[in-house]
VEXKOL-42280 format. One record per residue (C-alpha): residue number from 1; residue in three letters; chain; x, z, y. Coordinates in nm, 2 decimals, always signed. Example, Ala and Ser with C-alpha at 12.3 -4.5 7.8 and 13.67 -1.06 7.14 Angstrom:
2
SITE     i    aa   ch        X        Z        Y
SITE     1   ALA    A    +1.23    +0.78    -0.45
SITE     2   SER    A    +1.37    +0.71    -0.11
***
This chain:
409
SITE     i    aa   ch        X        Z        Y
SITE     1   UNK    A   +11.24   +10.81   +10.49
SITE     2   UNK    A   +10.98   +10.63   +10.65
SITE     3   UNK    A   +11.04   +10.58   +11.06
SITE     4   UNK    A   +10.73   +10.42   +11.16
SITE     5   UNK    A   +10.35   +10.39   +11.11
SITE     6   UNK    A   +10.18   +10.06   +11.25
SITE     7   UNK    A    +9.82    +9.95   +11.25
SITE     8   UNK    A    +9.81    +9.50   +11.27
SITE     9   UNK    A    +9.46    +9.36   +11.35
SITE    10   UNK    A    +9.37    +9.01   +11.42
SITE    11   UNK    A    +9.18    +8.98   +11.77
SITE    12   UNK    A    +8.85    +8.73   +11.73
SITE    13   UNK    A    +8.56    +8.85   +11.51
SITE    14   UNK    A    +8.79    +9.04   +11.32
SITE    15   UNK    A    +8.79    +9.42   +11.37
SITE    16   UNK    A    +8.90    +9.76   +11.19
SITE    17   UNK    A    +8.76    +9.60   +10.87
SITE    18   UNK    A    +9.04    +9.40   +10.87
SITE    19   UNK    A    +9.32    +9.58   +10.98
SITE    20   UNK    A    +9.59    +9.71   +10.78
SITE    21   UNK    A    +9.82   +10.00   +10.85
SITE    22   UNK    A   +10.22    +9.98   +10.71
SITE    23   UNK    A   +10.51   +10.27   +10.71
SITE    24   UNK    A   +10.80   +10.14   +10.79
SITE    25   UNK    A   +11.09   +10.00   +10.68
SITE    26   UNK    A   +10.87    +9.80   +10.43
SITE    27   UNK    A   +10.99    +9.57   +10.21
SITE    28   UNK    A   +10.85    +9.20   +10.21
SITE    29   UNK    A   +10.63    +9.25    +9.93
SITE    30   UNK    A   +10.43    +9.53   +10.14
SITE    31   UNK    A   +10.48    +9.33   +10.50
SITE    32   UNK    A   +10.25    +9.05   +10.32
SITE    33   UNK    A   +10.07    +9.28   +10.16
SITE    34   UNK    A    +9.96    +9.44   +10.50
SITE    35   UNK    A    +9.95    +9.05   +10.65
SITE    36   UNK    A    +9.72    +8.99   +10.39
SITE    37   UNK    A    +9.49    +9.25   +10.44
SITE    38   UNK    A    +9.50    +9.21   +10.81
SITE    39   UNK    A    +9.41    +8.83   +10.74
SITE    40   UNK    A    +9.73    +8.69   +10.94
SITE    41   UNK    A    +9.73    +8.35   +10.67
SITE    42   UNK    A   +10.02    +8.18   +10.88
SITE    43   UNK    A   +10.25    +8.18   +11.18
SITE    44   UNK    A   +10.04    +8.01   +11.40
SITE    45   UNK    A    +9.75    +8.31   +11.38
SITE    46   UNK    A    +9.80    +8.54   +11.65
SITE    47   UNK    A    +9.82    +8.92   +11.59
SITE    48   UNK    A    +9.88    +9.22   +11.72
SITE    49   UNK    A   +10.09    +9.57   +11.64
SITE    50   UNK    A   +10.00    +9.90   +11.78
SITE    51   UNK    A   +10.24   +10.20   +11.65
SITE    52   UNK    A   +10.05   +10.47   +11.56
SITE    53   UNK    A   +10.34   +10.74   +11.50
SITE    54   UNK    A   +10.72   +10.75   +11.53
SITE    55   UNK    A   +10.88   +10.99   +11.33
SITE    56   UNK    A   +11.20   +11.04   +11.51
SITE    57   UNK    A   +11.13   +11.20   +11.82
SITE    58   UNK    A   +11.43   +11.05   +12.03
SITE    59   UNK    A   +11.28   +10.71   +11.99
SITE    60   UNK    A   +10.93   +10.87   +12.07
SITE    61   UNK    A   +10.76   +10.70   +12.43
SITE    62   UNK    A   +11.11   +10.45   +12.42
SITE    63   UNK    A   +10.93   +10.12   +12.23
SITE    64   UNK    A   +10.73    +9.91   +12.51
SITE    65   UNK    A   +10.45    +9.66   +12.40
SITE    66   UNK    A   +10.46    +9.38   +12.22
SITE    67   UNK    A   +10.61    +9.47   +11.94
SITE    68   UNK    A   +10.79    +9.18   +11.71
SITE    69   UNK    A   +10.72    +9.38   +11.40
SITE    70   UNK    A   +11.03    +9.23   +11.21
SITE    71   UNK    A   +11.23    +9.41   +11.47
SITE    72   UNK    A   +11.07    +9.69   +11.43
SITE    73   UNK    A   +11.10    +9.72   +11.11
SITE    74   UNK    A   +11.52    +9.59   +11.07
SITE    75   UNK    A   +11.51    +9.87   +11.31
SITE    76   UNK    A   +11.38   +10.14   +11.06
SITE    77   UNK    A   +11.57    +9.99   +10.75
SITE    78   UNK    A   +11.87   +10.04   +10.94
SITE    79   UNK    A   +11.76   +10.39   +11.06
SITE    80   UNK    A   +11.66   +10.50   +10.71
SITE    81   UNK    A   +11.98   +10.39   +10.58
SITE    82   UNK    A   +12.23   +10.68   +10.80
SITE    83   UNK    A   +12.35   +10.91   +10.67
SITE    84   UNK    A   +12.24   +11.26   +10.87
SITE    85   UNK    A   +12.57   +11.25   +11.13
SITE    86   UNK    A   +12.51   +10.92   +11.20
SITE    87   UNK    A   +12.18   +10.96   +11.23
SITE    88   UNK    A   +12.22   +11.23   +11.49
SITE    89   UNK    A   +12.46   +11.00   +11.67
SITE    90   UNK    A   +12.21   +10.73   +11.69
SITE    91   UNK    A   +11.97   +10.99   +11.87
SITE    92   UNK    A   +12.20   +11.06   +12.13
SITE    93   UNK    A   +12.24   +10.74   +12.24
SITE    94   UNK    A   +11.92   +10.66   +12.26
SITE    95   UNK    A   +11.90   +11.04   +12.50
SITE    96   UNK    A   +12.22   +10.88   +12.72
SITE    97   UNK    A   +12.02   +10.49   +12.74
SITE    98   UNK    A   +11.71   +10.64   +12.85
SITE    99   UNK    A   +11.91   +10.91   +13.14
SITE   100   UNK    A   +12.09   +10.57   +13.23
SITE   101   UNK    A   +11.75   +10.37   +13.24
SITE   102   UNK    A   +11.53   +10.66   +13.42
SITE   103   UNK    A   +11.36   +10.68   +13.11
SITE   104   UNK    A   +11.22   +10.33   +13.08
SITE   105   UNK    A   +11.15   +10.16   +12.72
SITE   106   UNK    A   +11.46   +10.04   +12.50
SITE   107   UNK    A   +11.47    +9.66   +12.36
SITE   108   UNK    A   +11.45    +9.67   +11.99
SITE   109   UNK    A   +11.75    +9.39   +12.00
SITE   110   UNK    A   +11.90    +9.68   +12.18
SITE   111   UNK    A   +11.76    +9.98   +11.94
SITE   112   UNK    A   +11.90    +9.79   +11.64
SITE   113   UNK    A   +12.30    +9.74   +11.81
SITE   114   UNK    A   +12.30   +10.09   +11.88
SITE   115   UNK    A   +12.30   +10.12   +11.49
SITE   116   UNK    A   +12.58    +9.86   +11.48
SITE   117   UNK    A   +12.78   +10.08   +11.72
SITE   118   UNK    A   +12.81   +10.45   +11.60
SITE   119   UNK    A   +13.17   +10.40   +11.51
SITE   120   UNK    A   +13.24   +10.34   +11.89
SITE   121   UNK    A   +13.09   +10.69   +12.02
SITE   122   UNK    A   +13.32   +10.91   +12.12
SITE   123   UNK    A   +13.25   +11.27   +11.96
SITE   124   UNK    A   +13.38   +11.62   +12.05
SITE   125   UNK    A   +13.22   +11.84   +11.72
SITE   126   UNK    A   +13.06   +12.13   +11.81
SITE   127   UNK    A   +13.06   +12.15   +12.16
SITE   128   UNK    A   +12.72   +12.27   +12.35
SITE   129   UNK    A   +12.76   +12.27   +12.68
SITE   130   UNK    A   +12.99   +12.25   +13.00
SITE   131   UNK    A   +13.17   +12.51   +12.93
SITE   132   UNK    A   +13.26   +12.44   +12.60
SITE   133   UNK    A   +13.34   +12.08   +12.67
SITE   134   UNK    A   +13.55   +12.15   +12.97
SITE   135   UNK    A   +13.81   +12.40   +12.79
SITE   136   UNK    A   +13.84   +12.16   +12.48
SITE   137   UNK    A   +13.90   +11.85   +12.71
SITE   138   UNK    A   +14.16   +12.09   +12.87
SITE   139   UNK    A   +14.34   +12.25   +12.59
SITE   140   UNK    A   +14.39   +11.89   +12.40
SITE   141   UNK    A   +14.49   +11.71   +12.69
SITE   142   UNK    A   +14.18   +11.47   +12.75
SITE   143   UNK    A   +14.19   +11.49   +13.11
SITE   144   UNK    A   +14.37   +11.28   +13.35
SITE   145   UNK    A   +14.70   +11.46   +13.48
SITE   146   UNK    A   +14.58   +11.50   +13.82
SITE   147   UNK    A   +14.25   +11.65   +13.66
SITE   148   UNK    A   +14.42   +11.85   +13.45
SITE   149   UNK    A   +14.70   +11.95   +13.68
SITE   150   UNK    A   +14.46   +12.07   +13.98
SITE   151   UNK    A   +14.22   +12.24   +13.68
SITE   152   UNK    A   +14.54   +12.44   +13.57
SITE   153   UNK    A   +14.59   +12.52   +13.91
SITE   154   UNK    A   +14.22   +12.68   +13.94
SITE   155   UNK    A   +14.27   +12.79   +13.61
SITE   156   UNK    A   +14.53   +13.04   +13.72
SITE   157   UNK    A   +14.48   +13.06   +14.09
SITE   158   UNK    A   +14.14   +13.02   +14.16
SITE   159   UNK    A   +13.90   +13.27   +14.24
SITE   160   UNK    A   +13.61   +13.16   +14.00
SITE   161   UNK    A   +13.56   +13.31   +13.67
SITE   162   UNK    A   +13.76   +13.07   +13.39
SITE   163   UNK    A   +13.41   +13.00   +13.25
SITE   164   UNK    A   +13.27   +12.85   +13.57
SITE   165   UNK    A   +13.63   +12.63   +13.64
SITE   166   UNK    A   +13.59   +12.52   +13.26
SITE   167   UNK    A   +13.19   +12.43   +13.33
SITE   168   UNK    A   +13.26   +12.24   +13.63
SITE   169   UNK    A   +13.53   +12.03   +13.48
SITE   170   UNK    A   +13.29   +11.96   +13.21
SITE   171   UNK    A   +13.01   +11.85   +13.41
SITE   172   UNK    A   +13.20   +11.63   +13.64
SITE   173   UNK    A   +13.35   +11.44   +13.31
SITE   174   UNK    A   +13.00   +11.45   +13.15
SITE   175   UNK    A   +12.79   +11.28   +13.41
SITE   176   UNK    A   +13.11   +11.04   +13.49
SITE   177   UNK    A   +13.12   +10.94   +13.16
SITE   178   UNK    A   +12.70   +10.96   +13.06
SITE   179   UNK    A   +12.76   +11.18   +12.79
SITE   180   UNK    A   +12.52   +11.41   +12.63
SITE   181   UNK    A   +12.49   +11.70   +12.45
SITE   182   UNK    A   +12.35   +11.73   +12.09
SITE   183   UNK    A   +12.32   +11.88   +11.73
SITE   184   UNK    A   +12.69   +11.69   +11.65
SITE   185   UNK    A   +12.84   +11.81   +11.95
SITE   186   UNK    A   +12.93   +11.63   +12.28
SITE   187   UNK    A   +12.88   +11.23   +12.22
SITE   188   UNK    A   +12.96   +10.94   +12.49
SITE   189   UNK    A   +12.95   +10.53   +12.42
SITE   190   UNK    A   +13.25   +10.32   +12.46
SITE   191   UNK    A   +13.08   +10.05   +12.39
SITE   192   UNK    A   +12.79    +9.81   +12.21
SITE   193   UNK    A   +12.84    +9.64   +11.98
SITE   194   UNK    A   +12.64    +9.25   +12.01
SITE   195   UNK    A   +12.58    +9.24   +11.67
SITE   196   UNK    A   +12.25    +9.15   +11.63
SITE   197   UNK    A   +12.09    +8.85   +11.82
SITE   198   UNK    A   +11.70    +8.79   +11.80
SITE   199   UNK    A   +11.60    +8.50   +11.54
SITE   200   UNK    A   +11.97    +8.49   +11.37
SITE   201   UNK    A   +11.94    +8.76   +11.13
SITE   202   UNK    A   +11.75    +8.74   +10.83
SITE   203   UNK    A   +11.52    +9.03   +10.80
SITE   204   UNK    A   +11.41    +9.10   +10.42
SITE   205   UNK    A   +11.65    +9.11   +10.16
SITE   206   UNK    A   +11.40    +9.05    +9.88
SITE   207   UNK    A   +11.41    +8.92    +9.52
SITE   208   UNK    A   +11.12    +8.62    +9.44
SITE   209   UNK    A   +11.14    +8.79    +9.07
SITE   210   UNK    A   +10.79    +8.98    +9.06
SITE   211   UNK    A   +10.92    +9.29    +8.98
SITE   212   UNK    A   +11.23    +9.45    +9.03
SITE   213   UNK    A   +11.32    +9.79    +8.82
SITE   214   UNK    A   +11.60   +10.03    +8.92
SITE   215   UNK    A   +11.76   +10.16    +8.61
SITE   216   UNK    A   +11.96   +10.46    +8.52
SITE   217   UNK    A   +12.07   +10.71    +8.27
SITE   218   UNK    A   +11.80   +10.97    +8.15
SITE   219   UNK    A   +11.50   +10.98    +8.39
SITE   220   UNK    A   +11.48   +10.96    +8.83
SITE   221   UNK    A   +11.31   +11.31    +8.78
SITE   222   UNK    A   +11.54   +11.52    +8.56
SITE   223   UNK    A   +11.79   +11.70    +8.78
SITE   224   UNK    A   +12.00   +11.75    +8.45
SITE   225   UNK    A   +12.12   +11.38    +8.44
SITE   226   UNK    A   +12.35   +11.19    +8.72
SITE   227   UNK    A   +12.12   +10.95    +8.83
SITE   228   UNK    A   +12.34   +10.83    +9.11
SITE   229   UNK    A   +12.44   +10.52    +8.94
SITE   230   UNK    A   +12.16   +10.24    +8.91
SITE   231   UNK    A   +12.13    +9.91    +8.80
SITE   232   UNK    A   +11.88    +9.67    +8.94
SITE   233   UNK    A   +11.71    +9.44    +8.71
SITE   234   UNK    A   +11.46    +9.14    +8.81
SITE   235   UNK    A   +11.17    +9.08    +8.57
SITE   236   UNK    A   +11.01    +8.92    +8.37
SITE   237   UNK    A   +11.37    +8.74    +8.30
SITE   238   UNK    A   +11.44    +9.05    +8.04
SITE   239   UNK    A   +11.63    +8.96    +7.77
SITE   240   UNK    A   +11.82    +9.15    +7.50
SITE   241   UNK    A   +12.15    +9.00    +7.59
SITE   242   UNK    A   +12.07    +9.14    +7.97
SITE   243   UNK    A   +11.91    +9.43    +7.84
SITE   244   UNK    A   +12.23    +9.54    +7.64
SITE   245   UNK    A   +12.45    +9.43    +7.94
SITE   246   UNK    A   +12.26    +9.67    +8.13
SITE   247   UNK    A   +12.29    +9.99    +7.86
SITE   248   UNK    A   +12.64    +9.93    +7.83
SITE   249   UNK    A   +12.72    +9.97    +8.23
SITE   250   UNK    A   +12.51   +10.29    +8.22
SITE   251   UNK    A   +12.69   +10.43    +7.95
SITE   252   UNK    A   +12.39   +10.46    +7.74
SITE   253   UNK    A   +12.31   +10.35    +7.35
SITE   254   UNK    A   +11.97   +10.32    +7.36
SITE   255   UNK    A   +11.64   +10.25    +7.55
SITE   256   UNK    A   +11.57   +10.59    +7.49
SITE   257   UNK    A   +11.86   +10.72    +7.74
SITE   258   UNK    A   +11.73   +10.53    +8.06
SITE   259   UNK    A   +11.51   +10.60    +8.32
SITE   260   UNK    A   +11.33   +10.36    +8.54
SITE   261   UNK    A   +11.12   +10.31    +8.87
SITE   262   UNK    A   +10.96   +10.04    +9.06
SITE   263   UNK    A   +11.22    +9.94    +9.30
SITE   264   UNK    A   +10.97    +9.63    +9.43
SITE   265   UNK    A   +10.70    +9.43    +9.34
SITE   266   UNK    A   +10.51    +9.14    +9.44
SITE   267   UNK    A   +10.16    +9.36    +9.43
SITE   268   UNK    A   +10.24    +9.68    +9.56
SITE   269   UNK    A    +9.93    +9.89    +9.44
SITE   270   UNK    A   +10.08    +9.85    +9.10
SITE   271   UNK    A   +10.39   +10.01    +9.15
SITE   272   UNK    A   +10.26   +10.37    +9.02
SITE   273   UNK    A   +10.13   +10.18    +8.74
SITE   274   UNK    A   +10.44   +10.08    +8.67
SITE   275   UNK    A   +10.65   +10.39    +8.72
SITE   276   UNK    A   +10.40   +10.53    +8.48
SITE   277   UNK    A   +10.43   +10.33    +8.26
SITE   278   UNK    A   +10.66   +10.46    +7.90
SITE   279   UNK    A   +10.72   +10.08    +7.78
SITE   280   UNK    A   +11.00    +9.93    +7.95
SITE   281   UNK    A   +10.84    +9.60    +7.76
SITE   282   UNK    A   +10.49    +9.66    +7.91
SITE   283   UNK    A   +10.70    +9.66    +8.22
SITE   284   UNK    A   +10.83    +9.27    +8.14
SITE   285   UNK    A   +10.55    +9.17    +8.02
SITE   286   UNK    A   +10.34    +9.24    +8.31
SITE   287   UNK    A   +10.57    +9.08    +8.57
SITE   288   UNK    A   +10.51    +8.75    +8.32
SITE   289   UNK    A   +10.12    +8.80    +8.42
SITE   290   UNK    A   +10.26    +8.82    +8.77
SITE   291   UNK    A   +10.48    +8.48    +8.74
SITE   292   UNK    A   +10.21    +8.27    +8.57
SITE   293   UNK    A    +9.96    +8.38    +8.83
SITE   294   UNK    A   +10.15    +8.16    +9.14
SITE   295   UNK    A    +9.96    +7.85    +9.03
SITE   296   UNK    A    +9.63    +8.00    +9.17
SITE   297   UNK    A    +9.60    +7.94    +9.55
SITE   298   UNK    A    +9.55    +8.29    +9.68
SITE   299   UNK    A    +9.77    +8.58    +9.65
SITE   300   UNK    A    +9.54    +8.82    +9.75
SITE   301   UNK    A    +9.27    +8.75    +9.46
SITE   302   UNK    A    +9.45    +8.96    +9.19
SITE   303   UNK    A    +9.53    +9.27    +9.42
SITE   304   UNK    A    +9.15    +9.23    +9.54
SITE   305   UNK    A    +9.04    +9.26    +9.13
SITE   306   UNK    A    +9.25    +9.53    +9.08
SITE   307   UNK    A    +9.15    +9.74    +9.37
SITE   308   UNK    A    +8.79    +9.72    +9.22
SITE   309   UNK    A    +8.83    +9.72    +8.88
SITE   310   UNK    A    +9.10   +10.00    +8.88
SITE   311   UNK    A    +9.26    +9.95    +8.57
SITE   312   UNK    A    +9.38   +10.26    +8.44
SITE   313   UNK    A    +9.68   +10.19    +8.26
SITE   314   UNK    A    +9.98    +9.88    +8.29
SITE   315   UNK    A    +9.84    +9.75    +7.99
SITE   316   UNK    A    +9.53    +9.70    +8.16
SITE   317   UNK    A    +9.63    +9.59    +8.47
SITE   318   UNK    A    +9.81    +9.28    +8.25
SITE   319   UNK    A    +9.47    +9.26    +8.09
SITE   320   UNK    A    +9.30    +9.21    +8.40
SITE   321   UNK    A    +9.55    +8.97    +8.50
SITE   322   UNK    A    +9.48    +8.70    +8.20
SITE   323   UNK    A    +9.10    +8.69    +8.40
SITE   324   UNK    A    +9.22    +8.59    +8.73
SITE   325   UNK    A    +9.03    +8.24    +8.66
SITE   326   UNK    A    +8.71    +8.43    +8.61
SITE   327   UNK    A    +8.70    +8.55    +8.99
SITE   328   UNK    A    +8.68    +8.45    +9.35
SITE   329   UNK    A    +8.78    +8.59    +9.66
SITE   330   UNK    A    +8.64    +8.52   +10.04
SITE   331   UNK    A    +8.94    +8.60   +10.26
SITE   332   UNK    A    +8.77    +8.45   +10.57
SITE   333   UNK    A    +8.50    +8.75   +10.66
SITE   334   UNK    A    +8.55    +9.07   +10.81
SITE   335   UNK    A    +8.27    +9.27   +10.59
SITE   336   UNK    A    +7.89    +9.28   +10.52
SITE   337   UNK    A    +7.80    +9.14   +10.84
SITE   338   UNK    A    +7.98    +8.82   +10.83
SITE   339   UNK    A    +7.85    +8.78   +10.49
SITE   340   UNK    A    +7.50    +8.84   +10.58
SITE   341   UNK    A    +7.55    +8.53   +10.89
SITE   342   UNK    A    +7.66    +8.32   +10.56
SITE   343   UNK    A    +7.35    +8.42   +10.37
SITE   344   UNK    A    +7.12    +8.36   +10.70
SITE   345   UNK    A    +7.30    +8.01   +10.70
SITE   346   UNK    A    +7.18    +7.95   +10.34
SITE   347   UNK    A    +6.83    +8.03   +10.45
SITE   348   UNK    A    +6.81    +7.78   +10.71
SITE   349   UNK    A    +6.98    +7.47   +10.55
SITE   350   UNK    A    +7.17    +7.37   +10.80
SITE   351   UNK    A    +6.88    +7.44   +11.08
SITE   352   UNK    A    +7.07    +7.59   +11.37
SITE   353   UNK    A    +6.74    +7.57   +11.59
SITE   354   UNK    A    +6.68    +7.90   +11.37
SITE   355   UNK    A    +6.86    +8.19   +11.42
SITE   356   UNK    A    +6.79    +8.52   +11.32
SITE   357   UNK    A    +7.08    +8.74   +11.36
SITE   358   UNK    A    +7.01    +8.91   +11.66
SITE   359   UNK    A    +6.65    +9.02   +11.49
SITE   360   UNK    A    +6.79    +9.17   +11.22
SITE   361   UNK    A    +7.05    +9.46   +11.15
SITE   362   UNK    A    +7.32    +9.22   +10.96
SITE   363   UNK    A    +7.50    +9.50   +10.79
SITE   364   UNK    A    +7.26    +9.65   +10.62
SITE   365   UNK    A    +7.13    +9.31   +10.52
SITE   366   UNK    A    +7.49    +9.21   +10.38
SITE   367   UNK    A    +7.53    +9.52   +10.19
SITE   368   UNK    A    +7.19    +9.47   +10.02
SITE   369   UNK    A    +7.26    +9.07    +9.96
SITE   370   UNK    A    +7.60    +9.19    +9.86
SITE   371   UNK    A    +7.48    +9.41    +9.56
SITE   372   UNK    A    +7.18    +9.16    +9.50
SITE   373   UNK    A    +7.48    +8.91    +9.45
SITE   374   UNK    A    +7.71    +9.12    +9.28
SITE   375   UNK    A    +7.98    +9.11    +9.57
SITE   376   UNK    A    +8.26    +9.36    +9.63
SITE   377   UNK    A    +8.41    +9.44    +9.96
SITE   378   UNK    A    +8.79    +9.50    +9.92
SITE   379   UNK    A    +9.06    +9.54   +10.17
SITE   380   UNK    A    +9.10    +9.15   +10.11
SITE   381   UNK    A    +8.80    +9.01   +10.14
SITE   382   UNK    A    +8.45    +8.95    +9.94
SITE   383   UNK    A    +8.55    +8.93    +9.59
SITE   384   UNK    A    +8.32    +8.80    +9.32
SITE   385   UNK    A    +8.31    +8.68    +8.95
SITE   386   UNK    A    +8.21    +8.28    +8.96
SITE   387   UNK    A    +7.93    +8.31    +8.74
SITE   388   UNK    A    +7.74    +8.55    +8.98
SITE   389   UNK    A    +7.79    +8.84    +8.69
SITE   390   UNK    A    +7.88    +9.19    +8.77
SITE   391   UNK    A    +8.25    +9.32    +8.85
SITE   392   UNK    A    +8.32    +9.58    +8.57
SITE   393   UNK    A    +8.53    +9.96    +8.67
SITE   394   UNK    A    +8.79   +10.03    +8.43
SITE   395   UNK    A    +8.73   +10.45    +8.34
SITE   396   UNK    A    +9.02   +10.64    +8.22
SITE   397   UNK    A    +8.83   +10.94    +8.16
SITE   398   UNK    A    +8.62   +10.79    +7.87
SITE   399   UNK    A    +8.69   +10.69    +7.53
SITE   400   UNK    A    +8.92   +10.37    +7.54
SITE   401   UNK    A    +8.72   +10.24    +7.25
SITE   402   UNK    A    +8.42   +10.16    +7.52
SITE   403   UNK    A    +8.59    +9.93    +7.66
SITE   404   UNK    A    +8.46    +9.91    +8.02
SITE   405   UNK    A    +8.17   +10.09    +8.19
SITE   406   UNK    A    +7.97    +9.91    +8.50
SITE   407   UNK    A    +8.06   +10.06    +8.86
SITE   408   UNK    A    +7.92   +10.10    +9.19
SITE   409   UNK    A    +7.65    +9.83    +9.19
***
């Protein structure tokens, strides 16, 4: 379950161009992904985070501003690892923080202990109000004996009704005690736990293999097979000795009794490719594409080609791969304008006595330079072949046997 959507933008000349929204929890390979695209190239380039929507309602209004997005997002991996009870506890402790606090914003150091601390709630299931808590802390003995002793009294004596002795005995313990009322029952904290401590936690739990498969038994979307036990397997270090290993602790005897989906994958626009994909093989031998691709200097250039050239298929997309040397990719630009200031700086050699951007409407005049040039915009920056040729579109819809068909320019 996702928990929150964020929007990171670099302040400077870079705008929405270069933004890049992320749900969250996200694993590593899609927090680059999202750095990349929002061109944050290193530590020392100074961004920011703006949360467009929280799912969860209780934690709606709570998170103040800045937001250290690695704590935002430990904060949803924990969250979207509860199980439903838990869950609900979680909620009410953020309802009694913010009636303790007068409704001011939580710490996400302080968000992400309350997930640490669910075992040391106190719980009284199914009770919904004052009433109801009142007459259970009474008839099990959870009052103090001069509490209980003086509510027996009323109890008996008294001359209000047994529901308004039983309502007041619950409020007073309720408010002493900062508990709240909600879909579990009646929850209060003992205590939180200090588990986690800003900068001593290690936030991604990630694999440097380039893809990583979850295996099981028959197929993730046939109900009529027990998919609950997986195996994780990092490719493109497949072999059959690991692929048998793997069979045997499923219980299967072939290839033909598993199912598989992308669990991760060091570009994340290709997971549906890979989930689609019928070839566990195809699977391997694209994550070897992947591997020998680190010894070019920019991550971002393949996941710029394919989000032009839209290969159709796995096969293609390990294709496209073997071509990476064929292509460049400007990172440093936030669309046609920027590129149409570089083509101005062209014209003038060097001249900066001449300057003619604020004569001219720059955007229009990079997107015509841009298809003069052959230049794609991508979420990554200006991508082009280095010989100045044409970026070919992959078509699925026509015959296979074409090959390629020209797109967009």
């Amino acid at each position: 379950m996702r928990e929150f959507e964020i929007e990171i933008s670099r302040p400077g000349t870079f705008g929405a161009l270069t933004s890049a929204t992320l749900e969250l929890p996200a694993t590593w390979a899609e927090y680059n992904d999202a750095m990349q695209k929002a061109r944050i190239t290193d530590d020392r380039v100074i961004y920011e985070v703006e949360i467009c929507d929280i799912k969860r309602r209780s934690l709606q209004g709570r998170i103040g501003a800045p937001v250290h997005l690695p704590e935002l997002n430990l904060l949803a991996q924990r969250l979207a690892e509860l199980p439903q009870h838990q869950s609900s506890i979680f909620d009410a402790m953020v309802s009694i923080e913010a009636q303790k606090n007068h409704n001011d914003k939580i710490p996400l150091p302080r968000l992400i202990n309350f997930t640490h601390s669910l075992d040391s709630c106190h719980v009284a299931p199914g009770m919904r109000n004052d009433v109801s808590l009142g007459r259970w802390l009474f008839e099990n003995d959870m009052l103090p004996q001069e509490v209980h002793d003086f509510a027996a009294a009323r109890i008996f004596w008294g001359s209000e009704t047994e529901d308004e002795r039983f309502g007041l005995i619950g409020a007073r313990h309720r408010q002493r005690e900062n508990g709240v009322f909600s879909s579990v029952g009646y929850v209060e904290v003992e205590a939180i736990q200090e588990v986690y401590t800003p900068g001593n936690t290690v936030y991604f739990h990630r694999s440097d293999a380039p893809v990583v498969l979850s295996v099981s038994k028959g197929f993730f979307n046939d109900p009529s097979y027990d998919n609950e036990q997986s195996i994780s397997i990092d490719l493109p270090l497949l072999t059959d000795k690991r692929m048998n290993e793997v069979l045997e602790a499923l219980g299967a005897a072939s290839l033909d009794e598993i199912g598989y989906h992308c669990a991760d994958c060091q570009i994340p626009a290709a997971k549906d490719l890979i989930d689609d994909a019928e070839d566990i093989g195809a699977v391997n031998r694209f994550a070897k594409a992947l591997a020998d691709m680190e010894q070019y200097t920019h991550p971002a250039l393949y996941k710029a080609m394919l989000e032009v050239v839209k290969p159709p298929d796995l096969e293609a997309a390990t294709t496209l791969a073997g071509e990476i040397q064929d292509y460049t990719l400007i990172t440093e630009t936030s669309g046609p304008e920027d590129y149409a200031k570089e083509y101005l700086s062209r014209l003038r050699g060097g001249n900066d006595s001449i300057d003619l951007s604020e004569m001219i409407n720059l955007y229009a005049l990079g997107e015509k330079v841009m298809k003069l040039e052959n230049a794609e915009w991508t979420s990554y920056g200006i991508l082009k072949r280095k010989d100045g040729g044409p970026i070919w579109t992959m078509d699925s819809t026509v015959d296979p046997t074409a090959g390629m068909e020209m797109g967009g320019l």
